[in-house]
C-alpha positions as CSV (number, residue, x, y, z in Angstrom):
1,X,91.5,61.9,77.7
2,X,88.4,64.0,78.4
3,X,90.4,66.8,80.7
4,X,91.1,69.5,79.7
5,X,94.3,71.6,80.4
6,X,93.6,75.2,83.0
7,X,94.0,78.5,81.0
8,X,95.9,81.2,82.5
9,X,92.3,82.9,82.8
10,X,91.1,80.3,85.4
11,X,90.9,81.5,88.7
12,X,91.5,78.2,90.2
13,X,94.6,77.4,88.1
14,X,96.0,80.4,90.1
15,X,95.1,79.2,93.7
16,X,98.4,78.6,94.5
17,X,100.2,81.9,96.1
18,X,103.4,83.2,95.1
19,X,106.4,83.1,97.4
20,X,106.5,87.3,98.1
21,X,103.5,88.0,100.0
22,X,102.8,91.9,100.9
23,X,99.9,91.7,103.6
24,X,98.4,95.3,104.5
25,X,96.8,95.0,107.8
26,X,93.2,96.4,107.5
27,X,93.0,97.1,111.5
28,X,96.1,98.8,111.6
29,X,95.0,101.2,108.9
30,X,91.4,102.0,110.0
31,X,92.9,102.6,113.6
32,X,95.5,105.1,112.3
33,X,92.6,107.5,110.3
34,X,91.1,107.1,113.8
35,X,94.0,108.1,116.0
36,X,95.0,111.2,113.5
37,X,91.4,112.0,113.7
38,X,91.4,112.6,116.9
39,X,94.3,114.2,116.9
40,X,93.3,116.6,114.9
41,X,90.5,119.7,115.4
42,X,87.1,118.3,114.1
43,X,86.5,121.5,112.4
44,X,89.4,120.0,109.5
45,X,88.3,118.1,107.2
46,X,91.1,115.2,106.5
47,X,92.2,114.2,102.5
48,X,93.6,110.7,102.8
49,X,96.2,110.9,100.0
50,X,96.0,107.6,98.1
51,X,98.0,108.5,95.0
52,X,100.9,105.9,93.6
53,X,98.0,102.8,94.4
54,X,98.2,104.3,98.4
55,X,101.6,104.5,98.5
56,X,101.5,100.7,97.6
57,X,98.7,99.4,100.4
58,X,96.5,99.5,97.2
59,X,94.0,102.4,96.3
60,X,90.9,101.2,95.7
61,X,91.0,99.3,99.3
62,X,92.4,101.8,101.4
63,X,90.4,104.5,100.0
64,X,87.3,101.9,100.8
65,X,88.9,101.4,104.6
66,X,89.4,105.2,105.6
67,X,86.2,106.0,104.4
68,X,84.5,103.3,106.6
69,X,86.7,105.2,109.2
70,X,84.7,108.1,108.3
71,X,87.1,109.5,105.7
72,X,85.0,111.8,103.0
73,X,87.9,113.1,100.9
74,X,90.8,111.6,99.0
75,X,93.9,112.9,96.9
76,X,95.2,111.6,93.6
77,X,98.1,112.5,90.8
78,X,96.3,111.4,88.1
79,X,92.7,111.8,86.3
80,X,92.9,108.5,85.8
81,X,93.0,107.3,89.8
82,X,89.9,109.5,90.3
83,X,88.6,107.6,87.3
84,X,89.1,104.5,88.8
85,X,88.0,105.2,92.3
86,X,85.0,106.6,91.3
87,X,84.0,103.4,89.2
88,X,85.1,101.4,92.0
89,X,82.3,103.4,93.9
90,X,84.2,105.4,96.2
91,X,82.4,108.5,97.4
92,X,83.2,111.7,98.9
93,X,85.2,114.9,96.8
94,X,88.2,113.1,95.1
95,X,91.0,115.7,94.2
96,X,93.5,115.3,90.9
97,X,96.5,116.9,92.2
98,X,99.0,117.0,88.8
99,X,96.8,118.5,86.2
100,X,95.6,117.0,83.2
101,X,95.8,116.6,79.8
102,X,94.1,118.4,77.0
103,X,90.7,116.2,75.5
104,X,90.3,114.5,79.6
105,X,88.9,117.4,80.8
106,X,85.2,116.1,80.5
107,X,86.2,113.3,83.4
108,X,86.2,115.8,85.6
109,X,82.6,116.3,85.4
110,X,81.4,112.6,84.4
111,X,82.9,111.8,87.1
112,X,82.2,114.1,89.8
113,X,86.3,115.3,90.0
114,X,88.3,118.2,91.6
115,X,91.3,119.7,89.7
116,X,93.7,121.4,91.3
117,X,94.4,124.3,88.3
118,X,98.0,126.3,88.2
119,X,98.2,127.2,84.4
120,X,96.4,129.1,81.4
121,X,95.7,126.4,79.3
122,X,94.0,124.0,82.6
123,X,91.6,127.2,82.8
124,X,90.6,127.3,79.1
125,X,90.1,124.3,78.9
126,X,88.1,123.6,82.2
127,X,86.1,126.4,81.0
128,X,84.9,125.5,78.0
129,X,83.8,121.9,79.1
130,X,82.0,123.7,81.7
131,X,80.1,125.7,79.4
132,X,79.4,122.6,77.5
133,X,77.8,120.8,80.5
134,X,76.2,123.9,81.6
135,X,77.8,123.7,84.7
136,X,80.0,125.8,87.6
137,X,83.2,123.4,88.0
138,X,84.5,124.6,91.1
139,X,88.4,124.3,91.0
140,X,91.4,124.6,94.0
141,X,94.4,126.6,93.5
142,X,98.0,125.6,93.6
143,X,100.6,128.0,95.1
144,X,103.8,127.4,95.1
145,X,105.1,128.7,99.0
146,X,108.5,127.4,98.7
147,X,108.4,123.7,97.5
148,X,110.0,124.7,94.2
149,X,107.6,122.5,92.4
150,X,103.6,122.7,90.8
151,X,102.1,125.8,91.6
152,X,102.0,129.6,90.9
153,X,104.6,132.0,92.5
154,X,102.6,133.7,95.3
155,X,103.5,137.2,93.5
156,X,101.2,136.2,89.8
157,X,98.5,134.9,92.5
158,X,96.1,137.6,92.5
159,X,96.9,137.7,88.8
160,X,95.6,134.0,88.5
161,X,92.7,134.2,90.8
162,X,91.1,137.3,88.8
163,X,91.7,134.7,85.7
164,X,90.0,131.9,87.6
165,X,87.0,134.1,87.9
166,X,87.0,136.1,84.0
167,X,86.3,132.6,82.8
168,X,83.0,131.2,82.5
169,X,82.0,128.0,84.3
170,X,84.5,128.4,86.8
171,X,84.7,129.3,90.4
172,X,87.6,129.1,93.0
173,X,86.7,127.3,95.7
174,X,90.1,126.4,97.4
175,X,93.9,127.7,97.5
176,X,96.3,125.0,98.2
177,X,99.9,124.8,99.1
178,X,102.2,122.4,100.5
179,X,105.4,122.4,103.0
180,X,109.1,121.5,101.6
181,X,110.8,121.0,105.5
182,X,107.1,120.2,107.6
183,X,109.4,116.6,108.7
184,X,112.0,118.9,110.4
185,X,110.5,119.8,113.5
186,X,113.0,122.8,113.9
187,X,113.0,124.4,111.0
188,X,111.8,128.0,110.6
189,X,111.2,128.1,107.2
190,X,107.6,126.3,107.5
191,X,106.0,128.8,109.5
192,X,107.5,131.6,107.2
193,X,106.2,129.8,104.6
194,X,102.6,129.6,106.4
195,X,102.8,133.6,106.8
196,X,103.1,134.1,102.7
197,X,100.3,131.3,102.4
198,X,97.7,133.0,104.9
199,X,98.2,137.0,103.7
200,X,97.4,135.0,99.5
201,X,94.4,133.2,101.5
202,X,93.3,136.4,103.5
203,X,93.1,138.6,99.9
204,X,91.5,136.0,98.0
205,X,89.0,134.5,100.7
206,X,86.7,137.6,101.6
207,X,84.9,137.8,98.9
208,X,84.5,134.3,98.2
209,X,84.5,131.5,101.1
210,X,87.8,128.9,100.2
211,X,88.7,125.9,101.3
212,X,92.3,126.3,102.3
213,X,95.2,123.0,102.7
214,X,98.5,123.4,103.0
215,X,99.8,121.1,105.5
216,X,100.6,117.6,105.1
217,X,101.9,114.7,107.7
218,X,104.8,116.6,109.1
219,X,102.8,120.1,109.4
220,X,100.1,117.9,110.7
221,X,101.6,116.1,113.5
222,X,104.3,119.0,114.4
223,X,102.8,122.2,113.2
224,X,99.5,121.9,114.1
225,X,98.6,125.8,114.1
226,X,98.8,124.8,110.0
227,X,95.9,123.0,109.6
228,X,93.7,125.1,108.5
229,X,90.5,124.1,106.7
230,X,92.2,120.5,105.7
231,X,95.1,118.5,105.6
232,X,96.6,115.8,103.4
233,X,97.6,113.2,104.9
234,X,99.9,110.5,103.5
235,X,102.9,108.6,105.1
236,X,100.9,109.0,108.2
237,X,97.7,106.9,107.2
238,X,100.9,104.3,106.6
239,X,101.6,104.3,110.0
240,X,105.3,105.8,109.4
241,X,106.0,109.6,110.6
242,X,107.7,111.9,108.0
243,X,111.0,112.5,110.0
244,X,111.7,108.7,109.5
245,X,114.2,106.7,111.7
246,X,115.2,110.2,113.7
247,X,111.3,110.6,115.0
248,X,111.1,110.4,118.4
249,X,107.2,110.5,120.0
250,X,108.2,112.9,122.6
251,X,107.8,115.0,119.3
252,X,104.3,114.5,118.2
253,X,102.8,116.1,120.9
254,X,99.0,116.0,119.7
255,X,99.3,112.1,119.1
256,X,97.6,109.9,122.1
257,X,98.8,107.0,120.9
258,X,101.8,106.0,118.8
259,X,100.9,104.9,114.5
260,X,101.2,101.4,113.2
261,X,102.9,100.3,110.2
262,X,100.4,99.2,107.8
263,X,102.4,97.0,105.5
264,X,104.6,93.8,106.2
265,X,106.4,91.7,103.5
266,X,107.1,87.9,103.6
267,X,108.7,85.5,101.6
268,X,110.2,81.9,102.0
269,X,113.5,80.0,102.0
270,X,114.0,78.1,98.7
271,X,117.1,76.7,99.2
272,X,119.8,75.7,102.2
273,X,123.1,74.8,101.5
274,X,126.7,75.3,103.3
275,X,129.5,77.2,101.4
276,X,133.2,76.5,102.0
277,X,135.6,79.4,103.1
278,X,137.1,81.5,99.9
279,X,133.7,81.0,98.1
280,X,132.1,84.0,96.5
281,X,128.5,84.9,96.4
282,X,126.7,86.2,93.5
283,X,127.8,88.5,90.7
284,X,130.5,90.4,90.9
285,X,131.6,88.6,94.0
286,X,130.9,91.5,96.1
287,X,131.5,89.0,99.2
288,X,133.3,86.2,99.7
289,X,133.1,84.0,102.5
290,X,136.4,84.1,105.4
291,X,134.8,80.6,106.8
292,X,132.0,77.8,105.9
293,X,129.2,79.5,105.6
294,X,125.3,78.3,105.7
295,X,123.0,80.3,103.6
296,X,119.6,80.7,102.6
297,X,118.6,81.2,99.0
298,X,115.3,84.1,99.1
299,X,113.6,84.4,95.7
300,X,113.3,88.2,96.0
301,X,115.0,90.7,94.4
302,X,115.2,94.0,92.5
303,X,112.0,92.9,90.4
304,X,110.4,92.8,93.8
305,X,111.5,96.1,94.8
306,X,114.0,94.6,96.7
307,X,117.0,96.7,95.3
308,X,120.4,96.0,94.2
309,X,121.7,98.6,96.8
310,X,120.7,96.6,99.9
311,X,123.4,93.7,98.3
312,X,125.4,93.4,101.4
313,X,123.4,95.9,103.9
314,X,120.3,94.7,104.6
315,X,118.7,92.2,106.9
316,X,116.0,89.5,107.4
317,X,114.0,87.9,109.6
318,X,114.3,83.4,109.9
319,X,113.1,82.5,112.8
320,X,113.2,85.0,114.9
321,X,117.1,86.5,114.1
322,X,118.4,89.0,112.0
323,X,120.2,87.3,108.9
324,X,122.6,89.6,106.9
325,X,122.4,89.6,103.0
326,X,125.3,88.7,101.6
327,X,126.6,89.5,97.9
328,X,125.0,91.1,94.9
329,X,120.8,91.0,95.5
330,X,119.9,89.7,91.9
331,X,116.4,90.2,90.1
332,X,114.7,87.6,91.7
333,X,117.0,86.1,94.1
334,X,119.2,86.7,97.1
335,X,121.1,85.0,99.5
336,X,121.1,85.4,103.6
337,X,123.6,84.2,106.0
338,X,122.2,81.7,108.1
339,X,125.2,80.1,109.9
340,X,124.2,81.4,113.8
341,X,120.8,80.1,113.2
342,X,119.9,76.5,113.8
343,X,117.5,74.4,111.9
344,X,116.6,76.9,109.0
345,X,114.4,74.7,106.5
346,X,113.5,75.3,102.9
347,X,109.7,76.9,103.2
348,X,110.4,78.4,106.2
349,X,109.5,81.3,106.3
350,X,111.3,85.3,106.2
351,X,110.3,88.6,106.8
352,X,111.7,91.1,104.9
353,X,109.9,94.4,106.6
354,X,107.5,93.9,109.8
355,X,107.6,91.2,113.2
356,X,108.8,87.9,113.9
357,X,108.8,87.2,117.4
358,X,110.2,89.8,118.8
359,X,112.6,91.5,116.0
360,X,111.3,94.5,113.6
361,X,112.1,95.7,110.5
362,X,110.9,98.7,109.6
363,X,110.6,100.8,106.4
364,X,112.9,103.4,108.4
365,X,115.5,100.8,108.6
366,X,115.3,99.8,105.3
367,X,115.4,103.4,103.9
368,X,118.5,103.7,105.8
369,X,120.3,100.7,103.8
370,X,118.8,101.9,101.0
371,X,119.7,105.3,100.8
372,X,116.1,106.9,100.7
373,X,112.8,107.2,102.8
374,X,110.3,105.0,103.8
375,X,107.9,106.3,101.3
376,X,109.9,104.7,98.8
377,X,110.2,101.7,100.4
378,X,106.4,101.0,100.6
379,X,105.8,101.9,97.1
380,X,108.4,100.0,96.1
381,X,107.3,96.7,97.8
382,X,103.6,97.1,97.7
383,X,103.6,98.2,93.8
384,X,105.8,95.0,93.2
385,X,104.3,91.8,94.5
386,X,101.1,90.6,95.7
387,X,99.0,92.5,98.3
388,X,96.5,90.7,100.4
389,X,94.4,92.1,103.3
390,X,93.4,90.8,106.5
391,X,92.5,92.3,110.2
């Protein structure tokens, strides 16, 4: 026989899609940038935070969708994002939130980077690969107004800023902060926290013109008087709002129209079969059937993001109806009961988070078996099975 056998590097061997399909809806995402543009006073410039691969909808794309939007700045964790965005050809001032390590330092200026600086050692370092390149890196500040995380203490601010600008090659261009409670719409403590942010951006911004960011979704949408220069937006760009399942639209008040989830997540039924009463399901036997009992076989499961801790919470979508999961949700398989639903097939198909006919599920409602946020949720299913993108 002449044939020969498909490698694993054929792209055609591979035609064949997997069972868990993540589809990010292009529309959807171009149409939120458009509706928190708007929302938003055209004097603030908008950073479309696509760190973690865009929260799962996948960097590279969504970076390439907002800024068709008209999006000209975008947020990352790591050097390496920026790296890869910026050989992917995105344009537009891409910031590295989390620092760096010591010997990348030249990437930010191969590469056309922004670091966000908040120790002695970024400084020195930054500084000397300036001087190398014969260059003026111009670097944003990160102060720590309450989050308990990165950042300097506003008290060793000044302290900082007068070392920002004793070391050559260097030049503060920005002072940046972010909100710990901006998702709870009554709590005083982000406007308090605003007050200690402005007074550090008042000192250190008359001598020097700053770009100043502090607030991100939540401050967005329900502090608006926060915005400042620019904001960061994340969960938002996602179509989910930061206060979650509690959100109510009466509370984003600049909104003119409501956000659309970005992501849904399919996959198919493998397997139908009926279960006598007393039988248990899965490991542990976490459930065990009082009657006979028709289920559905779903090969999804923790290695899909899918986690253990929905074994016995969460729900699906066959045909239209809610199915409950039943026992312990395995790596790669778990089981729904399908006994008030007629006619369920093997390949038909289930949503797991999005529309069929007319039931939702949401990353809120997910969360909320889960235990966590929807943030979570969409990194957790987008970073862990294949994405496509259509309208």
């Amino acid at each position: 026989m002449n044939e020969t056998a498909p490698t694993p590097n054929s792209l055609s061997f591979f035609s064949a899609t997997t069972f868990n399909q993540v589809a990010i809806s292009t529309t959807a995402l171009r149409k939120n940038f458009i509706v928190l543009r708007q929302a938003i006073a055209r004097h603030v410039q908008i950073m479309a935070m696509v760190k973690a691969d865009a929260y799962g909808h996948g960097m590279v794309e969504t970076a390439r969708i907002v800024a068709d939007a008209g999006c000209d700045c975008f947020g990352v964790a790591e050097i390496e994002e920026g790296v890869a965005l910026r050989v992917a050809g995105v344009k537009g001032q891409i910031f590295v939130i989390l620092g760096f390590q010591a010997s990348q330092e030249q990437f930010f200026f191969d590469y056309d980077l922004t670091p966000v600086v908040f120790d002695d050692q970024s400084l020195k370092l930054l500084s000397n690969a300036a001087k190398r390149n014969d260059q003026i890196l111009a670097v944003h500040i990160k102060i720590d107004c309450g989050m308990g995380r990165l950042g300097i203490i506003p008290t060793q601010a000044s302290e900082f800023i007068k070392k920002i600008e004793s070391f050559p090659g260097l030049s503060l261009a920005g002072i940046m902060s972010h909100f710990p409670l901006a998702d709870v719409v009554t709590s005083h403590h982000t406007l308090e926290s605003f007050q200690l942010y402005q007074e550090i951006c008042r000192q250190h911004g008359q001598r020097n013109p700053i770009v100043s960011h502090i607030a991100n979704s939540g401050a967005s949408l329900y502090f608006p008087l926060t915005c400042c220069d620019m904001v960061r937006l994340g969960i938002s760009l996602y179509g989910y709002y930061p206060d979650g399942a509690q959100h109510t639209h009466a509370a984003d008040t600049s909104l003119t129209e409501p956000l659309t989830p970005v992501m849904s997540f399919t996959t198919r039924v493998v397997q139908v079969k009926s279960v006598p009463a007393g039988t248990g399901i899965s490991y542990g036997h976490s459930f065990i059937t009082n009657k006979e009992t028709r289920i559905a076989v779903l090969p999804v499961g923790y290695a899909n993001g899918f986690l253990r801790s929905l074994s016995n919470k969460a729900q699906v979508l066959i045909k239209g109806q809610r199915a409950p999961i039943i026992g312990r949700v395995c790596m790669n398989l778990c089981m729904a009961d399908i006994s008030d639903i007629d006619s369920v097939q093997s390949g038909d198909q289930v949503v797991i988070l999005g529309t069929q006919d007319t039931e939702t599920i949401t990353a809120d409602e997910i969360a909320g078996w889960m235990g966590t946020i929807s943030y979570e949720v969409l990194c957790l299913f987008g970073n862990n099975n294949k994405r496509s993108y259509s309208s």
